[in-house]
N, CA, C and O atoms as a DFTB+ gen file, in Angstrom:
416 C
 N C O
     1  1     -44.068     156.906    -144.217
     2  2     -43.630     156.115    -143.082
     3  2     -44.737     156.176    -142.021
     4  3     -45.416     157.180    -141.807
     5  1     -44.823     155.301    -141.539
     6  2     -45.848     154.620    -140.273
     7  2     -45.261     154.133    -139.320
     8  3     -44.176     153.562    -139.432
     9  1     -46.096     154.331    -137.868
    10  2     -46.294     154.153    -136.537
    11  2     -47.279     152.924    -136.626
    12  3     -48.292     153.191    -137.273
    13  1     -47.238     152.029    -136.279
    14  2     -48.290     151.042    -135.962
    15  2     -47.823     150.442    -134.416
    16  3     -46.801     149.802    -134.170
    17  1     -49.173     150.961    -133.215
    18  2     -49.091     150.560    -132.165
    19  2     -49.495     149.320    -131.782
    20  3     -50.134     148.809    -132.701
    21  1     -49.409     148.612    -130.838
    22  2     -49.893     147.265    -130.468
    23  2     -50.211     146.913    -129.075
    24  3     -49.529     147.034    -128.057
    25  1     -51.516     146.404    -129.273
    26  2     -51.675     145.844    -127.314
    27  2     -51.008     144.421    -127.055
    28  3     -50.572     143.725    -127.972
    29  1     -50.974     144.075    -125.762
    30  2     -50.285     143.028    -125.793
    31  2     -50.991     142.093    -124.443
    32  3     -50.964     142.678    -123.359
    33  1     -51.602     140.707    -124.464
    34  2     -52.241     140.601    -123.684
    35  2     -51.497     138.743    -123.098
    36  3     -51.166     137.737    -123.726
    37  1     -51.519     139.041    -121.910
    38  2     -50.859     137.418    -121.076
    39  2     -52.024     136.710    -120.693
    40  3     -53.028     137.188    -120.164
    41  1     -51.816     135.577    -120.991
    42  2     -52.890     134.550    -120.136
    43  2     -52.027     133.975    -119.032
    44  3     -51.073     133.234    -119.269
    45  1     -52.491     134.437    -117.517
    46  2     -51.903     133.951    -116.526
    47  2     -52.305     132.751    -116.670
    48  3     -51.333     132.041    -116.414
    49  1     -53.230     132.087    -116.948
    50  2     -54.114     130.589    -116.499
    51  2     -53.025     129.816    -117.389
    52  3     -52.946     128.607    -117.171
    53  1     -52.209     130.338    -118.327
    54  2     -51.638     129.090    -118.953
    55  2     -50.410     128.996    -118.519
    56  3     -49.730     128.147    -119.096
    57  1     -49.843     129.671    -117.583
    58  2     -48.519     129.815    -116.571
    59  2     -48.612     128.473    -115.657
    60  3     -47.561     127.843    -115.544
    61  1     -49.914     127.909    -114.909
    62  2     -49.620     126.456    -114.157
    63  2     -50.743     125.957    -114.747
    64  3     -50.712     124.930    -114.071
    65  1     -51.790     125.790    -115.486
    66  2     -52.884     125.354    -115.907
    67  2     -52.990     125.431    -117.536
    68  3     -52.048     125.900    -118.174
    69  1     -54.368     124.874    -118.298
    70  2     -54.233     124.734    -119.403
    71  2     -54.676     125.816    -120.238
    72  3     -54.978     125.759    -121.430
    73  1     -54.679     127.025    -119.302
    74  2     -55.115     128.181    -119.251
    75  2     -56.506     128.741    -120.774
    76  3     -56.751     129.792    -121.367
    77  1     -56.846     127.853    -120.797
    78  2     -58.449     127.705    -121.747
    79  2     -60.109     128.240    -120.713
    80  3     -60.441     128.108    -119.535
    81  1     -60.655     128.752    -121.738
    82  2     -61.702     129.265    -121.233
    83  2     -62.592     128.284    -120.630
    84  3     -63.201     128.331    -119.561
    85  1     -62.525     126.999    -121.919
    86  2     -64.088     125.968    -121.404
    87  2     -63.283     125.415    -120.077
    88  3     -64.020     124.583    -119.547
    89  1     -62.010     125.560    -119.306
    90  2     -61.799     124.575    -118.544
    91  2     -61.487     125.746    -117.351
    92  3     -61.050     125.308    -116.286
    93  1     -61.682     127.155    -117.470
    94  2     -62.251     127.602    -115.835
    95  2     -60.690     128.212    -115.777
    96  3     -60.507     128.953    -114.812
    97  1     -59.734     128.049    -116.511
    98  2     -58.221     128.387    -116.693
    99  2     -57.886     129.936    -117.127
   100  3     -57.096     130.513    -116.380
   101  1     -58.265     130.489    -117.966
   102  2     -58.059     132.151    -118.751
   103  2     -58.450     132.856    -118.034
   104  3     -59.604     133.072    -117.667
   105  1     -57.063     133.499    -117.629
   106  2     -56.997     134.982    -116.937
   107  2     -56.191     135.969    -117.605
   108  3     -55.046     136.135    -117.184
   109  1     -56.634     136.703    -118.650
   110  2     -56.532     137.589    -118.809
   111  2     -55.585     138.914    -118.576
   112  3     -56.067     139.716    -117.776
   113  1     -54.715     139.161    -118.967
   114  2     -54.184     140.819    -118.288
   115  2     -53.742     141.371    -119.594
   116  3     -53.200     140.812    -120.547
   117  1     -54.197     142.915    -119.361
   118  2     -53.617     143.609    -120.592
   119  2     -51.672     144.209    -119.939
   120  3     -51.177     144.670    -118.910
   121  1     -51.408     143.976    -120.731
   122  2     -50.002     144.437    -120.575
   123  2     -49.375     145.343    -121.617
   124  3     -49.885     145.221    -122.730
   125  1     -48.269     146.328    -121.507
   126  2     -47.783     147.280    -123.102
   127  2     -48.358     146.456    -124.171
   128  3     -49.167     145.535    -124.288
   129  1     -47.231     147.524    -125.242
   130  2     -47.112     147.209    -126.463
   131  2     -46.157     147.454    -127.217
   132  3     -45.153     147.929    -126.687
   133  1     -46.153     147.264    -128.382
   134  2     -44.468     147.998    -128.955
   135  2     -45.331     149.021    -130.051
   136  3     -46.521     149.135    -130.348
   137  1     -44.395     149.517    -130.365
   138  2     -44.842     150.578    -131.409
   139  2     -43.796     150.234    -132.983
   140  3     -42.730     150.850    -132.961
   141  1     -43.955     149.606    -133.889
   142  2     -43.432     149.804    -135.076
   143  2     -43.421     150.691    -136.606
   144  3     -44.121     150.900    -137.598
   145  1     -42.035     151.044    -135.975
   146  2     -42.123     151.887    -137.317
   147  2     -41.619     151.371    -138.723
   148  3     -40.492     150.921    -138.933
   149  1     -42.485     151.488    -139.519
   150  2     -42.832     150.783    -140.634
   151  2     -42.308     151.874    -141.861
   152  3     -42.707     153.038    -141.891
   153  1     -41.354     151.304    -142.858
   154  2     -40.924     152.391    -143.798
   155  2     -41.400     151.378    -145.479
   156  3     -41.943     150.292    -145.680
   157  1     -40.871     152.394    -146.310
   158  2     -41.438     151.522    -147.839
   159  2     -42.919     151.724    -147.892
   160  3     -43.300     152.058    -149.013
   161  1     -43.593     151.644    -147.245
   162  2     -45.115     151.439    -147.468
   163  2     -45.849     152.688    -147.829
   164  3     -45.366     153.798    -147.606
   165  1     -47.111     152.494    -148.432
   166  2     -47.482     154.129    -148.773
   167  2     -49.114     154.488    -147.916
   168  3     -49.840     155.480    -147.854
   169  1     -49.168     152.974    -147.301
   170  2     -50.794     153.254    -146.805
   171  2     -50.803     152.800    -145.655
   172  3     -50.002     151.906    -145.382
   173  1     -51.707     153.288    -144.668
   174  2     -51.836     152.633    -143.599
   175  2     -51.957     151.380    -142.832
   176  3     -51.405     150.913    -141.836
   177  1     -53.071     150.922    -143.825
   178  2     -53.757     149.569    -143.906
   179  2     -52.503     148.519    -144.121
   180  3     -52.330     147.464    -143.512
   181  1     -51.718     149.063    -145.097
   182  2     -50.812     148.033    -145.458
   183  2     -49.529     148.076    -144.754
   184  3     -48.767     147.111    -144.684
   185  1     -49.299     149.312    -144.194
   186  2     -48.256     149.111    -142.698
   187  2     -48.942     147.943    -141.495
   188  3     -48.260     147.160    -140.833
   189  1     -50.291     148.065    -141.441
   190  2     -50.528     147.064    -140.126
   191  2     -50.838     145.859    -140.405
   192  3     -50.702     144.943    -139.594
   193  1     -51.298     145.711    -141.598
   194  2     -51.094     144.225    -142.210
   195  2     -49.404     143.538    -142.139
   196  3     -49.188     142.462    -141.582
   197  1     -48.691     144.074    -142.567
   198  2     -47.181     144.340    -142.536
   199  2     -46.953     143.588    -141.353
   200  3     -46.561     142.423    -141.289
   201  1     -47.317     144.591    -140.141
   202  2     -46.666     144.172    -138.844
   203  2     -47.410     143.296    -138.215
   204  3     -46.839     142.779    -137.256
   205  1     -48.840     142.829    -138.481
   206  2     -49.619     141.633    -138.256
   207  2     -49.213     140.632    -138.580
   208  3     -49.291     139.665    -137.821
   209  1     -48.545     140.525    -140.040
   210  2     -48.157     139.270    -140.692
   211  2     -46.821     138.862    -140.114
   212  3     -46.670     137.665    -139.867
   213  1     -45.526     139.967    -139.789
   214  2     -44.482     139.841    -139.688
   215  2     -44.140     139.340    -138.057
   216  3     -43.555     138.355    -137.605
   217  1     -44.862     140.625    -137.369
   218  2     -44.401     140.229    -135.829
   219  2     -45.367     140.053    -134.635
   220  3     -44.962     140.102    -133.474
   221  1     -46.761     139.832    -134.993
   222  2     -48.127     139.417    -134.396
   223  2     -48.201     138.100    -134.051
   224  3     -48.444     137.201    -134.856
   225  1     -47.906     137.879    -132.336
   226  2     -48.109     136.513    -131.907
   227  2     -49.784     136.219    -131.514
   228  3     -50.563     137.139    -131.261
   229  1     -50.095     135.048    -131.515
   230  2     -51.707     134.497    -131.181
   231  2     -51.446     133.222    -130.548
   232  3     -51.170     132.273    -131.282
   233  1     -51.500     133.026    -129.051
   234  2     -51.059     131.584    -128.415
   235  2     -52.102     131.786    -127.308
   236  3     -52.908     132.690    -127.089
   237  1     -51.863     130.842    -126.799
   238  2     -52.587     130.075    -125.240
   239  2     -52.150     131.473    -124.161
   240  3     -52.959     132.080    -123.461
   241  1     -50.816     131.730    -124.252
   242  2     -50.183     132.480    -123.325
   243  2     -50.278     134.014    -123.896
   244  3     -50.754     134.976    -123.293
   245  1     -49.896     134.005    -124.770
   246  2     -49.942     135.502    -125.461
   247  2     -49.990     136.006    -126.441
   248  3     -49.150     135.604    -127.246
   249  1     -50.778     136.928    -126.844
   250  2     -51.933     137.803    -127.947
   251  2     -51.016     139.146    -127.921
   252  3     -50.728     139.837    -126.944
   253  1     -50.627     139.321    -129.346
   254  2     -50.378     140.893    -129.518
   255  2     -51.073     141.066    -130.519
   256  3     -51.350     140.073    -131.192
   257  1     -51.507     142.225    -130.874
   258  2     -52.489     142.805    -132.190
   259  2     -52.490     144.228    -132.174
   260  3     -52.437     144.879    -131.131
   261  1     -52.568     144.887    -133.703
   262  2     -52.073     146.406    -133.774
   263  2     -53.318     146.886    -133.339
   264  3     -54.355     146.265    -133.573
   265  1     -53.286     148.125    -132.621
   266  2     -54.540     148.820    -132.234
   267  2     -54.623     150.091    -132.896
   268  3     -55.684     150.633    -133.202
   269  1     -53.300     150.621    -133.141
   270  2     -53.828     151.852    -133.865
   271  2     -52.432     152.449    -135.168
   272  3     -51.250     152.374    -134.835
   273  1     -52.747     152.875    -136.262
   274  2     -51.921     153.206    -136.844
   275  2     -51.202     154.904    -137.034
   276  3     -52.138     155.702    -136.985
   277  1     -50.441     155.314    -137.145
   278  2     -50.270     156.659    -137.079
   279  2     -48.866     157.131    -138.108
   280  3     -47.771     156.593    -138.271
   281  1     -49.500     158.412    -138.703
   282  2     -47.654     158.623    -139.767
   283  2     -46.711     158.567    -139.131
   284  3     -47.091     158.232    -138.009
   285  1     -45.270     158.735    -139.135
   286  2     -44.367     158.910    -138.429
   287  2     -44.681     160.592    -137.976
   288  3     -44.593     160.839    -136.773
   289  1     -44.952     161.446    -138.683
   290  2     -44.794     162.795    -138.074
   291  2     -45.623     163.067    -137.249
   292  3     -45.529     164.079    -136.553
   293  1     -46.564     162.253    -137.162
   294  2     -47.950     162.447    -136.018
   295  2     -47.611     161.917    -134.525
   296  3     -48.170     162.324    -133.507
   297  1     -46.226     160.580    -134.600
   298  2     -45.745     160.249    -133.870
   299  2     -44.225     160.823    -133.245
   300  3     -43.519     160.542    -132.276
   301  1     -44.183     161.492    -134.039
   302  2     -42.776     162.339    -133.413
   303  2     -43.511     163.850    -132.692
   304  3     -43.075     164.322    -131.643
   305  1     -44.585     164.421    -133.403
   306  2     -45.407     165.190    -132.571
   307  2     -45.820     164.480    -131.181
   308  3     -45.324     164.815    -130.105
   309  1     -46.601     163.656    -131.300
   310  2     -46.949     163.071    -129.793
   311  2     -45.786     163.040    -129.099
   312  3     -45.742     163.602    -128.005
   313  1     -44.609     162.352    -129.641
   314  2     -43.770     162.478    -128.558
   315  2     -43.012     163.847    -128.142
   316  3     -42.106     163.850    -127.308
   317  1     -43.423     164.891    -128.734
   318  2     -42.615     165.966    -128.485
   319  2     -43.238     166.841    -127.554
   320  3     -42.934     167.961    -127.143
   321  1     -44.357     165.923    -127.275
   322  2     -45.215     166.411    -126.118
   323  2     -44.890     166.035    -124.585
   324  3     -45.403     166.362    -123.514
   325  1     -43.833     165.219    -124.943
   326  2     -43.806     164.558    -123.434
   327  2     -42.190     164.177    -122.938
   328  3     -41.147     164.061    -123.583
   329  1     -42.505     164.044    -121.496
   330  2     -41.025     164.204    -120.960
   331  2     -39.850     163.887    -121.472
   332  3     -39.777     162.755    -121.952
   333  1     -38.906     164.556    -121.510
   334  2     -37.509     164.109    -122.335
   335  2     -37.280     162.786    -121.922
   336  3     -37.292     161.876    -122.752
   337  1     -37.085     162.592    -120.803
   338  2     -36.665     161.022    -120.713
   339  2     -37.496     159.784    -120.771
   340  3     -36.998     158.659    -120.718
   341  1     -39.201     160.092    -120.916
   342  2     -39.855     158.925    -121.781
   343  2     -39.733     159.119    -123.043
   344  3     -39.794     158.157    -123.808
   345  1     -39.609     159.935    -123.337
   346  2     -39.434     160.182    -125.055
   347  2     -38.357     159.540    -125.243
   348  3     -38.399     158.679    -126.122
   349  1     -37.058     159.741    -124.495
   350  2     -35.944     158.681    -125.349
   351  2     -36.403     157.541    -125.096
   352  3     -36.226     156.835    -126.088
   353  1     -36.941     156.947    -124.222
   354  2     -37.198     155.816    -123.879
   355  2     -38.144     155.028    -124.842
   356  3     -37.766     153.911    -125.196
   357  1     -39.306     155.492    -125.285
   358  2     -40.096     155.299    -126.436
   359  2     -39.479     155.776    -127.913
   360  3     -40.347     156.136    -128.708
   361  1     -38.543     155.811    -128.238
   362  2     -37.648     156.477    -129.323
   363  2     -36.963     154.906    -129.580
   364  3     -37.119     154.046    -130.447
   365  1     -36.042     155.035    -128.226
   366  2     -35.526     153.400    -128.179
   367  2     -35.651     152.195    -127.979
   368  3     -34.754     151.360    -128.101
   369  1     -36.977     151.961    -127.594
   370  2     -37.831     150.805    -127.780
   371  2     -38.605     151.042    -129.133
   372  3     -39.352     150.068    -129.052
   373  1     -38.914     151.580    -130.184
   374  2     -39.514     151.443    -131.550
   375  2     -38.647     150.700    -131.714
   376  3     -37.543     150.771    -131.172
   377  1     -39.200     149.456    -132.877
   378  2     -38.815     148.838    -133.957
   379  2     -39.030     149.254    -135.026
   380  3     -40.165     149.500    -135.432
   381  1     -37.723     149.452    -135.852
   382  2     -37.810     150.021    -137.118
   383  2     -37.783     148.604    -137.973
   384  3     -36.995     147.737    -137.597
   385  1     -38.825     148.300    -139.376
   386  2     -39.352     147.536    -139.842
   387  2     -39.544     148.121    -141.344
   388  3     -39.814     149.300    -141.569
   389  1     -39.345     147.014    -142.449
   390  2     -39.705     147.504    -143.882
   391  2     -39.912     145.939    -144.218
   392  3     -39.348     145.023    -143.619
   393  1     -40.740     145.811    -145.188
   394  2     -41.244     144.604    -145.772
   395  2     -40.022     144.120    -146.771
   396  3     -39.836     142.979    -147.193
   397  1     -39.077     145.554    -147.084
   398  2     -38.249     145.231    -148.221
   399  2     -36.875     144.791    -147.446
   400  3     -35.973     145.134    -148.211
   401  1     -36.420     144.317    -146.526
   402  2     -35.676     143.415    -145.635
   403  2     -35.792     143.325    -144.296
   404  3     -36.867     142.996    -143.795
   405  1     -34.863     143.565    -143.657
   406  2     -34.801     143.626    -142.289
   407  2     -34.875     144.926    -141.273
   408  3     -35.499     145.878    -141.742
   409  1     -34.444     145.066    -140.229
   410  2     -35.078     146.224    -139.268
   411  2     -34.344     147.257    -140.377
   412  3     -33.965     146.895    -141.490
   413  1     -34.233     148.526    -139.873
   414  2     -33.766     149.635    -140.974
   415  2     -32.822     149.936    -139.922
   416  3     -31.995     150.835    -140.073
């Protein structure tokens, strides 16, 4: 089981404009990400392909893309590092995900 994190980026310019680069419009902001946890799979590569193919938007307005992959136990360590109440909070915002149906 896999952690696959994601950045997530807004184009303000396409909020009142045609928000495109050649036309002086793209502004940029990095904003979160989600973190999916990915089950069934046995490799990394193929957890973030997974969540690229499945839940990876690419528009005028907004770009998400995985940035980093991690086991599940590497990610329950990280979080056991940190405050009880972001930890539930990042516990309950994961999406649980398998290629072999729907969320788990």
């Amino acid at each position: 089981m896999f952690v696959v994190k994601t950045q997530i980026l807004e184009n303000y310019g396409a909020h009142s404009e045609d928000g495109r680069f050649a036309s002086g419009n793209a502004y940029w902001k990095m904003k979160g990400g989600n973190e999916y946890i990915v089950r069934d799979l046995d490799r990394p590569q193929d957890a973030m392909a997974f969540v690229a193919a499945r839940f990876i938007e690419n528009s005028i307005g907004w770009k998400e893309f995985p940035i980093e992959v991690i086991t599940h136990e590497q990610w329950q360590e990280d979080l056991a590092a940190l405050d009880e109440d972001y930890r539930e909070f990042l516990t309950e915002q994961a999406i649980e995900c398998t290629p072999l149906g729907e969320a788990a």
